[in-house]
C-alpha positions in Angstrom: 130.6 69.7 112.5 128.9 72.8 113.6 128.8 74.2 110.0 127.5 71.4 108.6 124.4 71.4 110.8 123.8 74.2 109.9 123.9 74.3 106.2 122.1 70.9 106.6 119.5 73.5 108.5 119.4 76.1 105.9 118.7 73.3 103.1 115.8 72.1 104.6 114.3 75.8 105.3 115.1 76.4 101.6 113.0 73.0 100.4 110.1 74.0 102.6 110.1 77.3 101.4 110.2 75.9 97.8 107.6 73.3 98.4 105.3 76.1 100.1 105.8 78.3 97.2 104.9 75.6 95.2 101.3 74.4 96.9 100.6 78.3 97.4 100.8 78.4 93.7 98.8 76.0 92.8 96.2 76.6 94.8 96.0 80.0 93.1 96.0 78.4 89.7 93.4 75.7 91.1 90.8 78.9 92.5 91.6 81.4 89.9 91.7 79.0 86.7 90.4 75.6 87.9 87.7 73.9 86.5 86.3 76.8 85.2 84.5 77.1 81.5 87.0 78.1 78.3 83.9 79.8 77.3 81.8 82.9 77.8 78.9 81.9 80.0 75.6 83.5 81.4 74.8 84.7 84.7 71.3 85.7 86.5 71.4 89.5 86.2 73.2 91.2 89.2 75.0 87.8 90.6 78.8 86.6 90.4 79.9 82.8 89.9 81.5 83.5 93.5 77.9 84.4 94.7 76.6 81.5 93.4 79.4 79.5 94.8 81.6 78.8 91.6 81.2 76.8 88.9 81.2 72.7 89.0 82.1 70.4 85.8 79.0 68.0 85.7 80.7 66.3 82.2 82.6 63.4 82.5 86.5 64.4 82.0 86.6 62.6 78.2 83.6 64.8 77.3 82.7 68.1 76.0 82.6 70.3 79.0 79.3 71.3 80.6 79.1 73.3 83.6 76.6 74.3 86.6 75.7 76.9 89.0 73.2 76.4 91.6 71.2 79.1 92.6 67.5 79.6 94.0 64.5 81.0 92.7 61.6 82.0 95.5 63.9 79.5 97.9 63.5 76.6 95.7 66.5 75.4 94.6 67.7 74.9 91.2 71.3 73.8 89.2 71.7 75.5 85.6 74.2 74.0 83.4 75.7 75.3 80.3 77.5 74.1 77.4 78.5 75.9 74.3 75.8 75.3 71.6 76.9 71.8 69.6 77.5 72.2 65.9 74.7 70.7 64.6 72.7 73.2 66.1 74.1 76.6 65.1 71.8 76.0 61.6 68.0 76.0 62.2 68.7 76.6 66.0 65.1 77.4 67.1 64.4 73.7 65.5 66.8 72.2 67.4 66.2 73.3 70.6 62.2 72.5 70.2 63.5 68.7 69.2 65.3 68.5 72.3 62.7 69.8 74.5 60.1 67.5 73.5 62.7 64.4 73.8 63.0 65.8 77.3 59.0 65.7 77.7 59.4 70.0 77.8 56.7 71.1 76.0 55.5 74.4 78.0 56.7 76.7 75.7 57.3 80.5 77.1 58.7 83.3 75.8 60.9 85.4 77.8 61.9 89.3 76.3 64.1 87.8 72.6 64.6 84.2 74.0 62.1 81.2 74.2 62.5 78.6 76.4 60.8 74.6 77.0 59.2 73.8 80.6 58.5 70.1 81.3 56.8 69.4 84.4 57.2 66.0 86.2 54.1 64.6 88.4 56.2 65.2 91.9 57.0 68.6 91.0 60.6 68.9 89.9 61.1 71.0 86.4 63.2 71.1 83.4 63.6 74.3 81.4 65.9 73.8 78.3 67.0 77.2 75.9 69.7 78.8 74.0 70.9 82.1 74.7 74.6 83.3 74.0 75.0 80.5 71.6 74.8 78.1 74.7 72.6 75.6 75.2 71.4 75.9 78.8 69.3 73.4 80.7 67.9 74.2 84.4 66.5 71.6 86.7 64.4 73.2 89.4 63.2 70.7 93.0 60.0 72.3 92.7 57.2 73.3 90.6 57.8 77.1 89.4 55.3 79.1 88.0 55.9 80.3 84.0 55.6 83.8 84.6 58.5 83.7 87.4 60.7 81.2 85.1 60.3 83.8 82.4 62.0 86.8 84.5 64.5 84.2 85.4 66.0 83.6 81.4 65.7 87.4 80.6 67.8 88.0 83.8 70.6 85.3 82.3 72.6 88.0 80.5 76.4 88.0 79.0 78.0 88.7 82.4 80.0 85.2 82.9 83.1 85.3 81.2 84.4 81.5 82.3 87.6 82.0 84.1 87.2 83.6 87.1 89.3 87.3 86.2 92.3 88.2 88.0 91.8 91.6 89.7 
């Protein structure tokens, strides 16, 4: 009877180790490739996705990913999104974007270093900058009116760094 307690014991130290090895490992998949972009992203100059607190998918599941950072410019808040650039606008791209922008009611156009860029300014304050840079389309919504000259160093600092998936060191 004595022997069979204990291999009774010993199975259900083995199952808990096996189910602990199994959450541990998916909570590493989950941090390290959850909902992260498939594609390369952009990043304000000199800041990681973990600074910025990680990526969020703001797409519904059934749709064409699009993801956001928030981050703050002068302490006012603001979410950036991306999305790889849709198909029908990889031809006559600059086109595009301005057609967007003024469906969007953004027609502050600035230019910022090799990349131009569509403000529009809502009475209370709150901003909408749409661009393309990386072959994404990008769209930032700020809580609070930001001067042009500031949103401009903001775009030229979005550079190549995000790679999507967060790399495994």
């Amino acid at each position: 009877m004595k022997f069979k307690f204990l291999y009774t014991k010993k199975a259900a130290v083995i199952a808990g180790s096996v189910i602990m090895i199994v959450i541990a490992g998916l909570l590493i998949r989950h941090y390290t490739l959850g909902d992260n972009p498939e594609y390369r992203t952009v990043l304000p100059g000199g800041k990681s996705i973990d600074e910025l607190g990680g990526w969020e998918r703001v797409s519904p599941p059934e749709k064409d990913p699009v993801f956001a950072y928030a981050d703050a410019i002068n302490d006012i808040p603001i979410s950036v999104s991306q999305q790889p650039l849709p198909d029908s606008f990889k031809t006559d791209t600059a086109s595009h974007i301005a057609d967007l922008a003024k469906a969007y009611n953004a027609t502050t156009k600035i230019v910022a270093g090799d990349t131009t860029a569509y403000i529009g300014t809502s009475a209370k304050g709150p901003q909408s900058v749409i661009l393309t840079k990386k072959n994404l389309l990008i769209l930032i919504k700020s809580q609070k009116t930001i001067e042009n000259i500031v949103w401009e160093e903001y775009v030229k600092s979005l550079d190549g760094s995000g790679t999507g998936r967060t790399p495994k060191y």
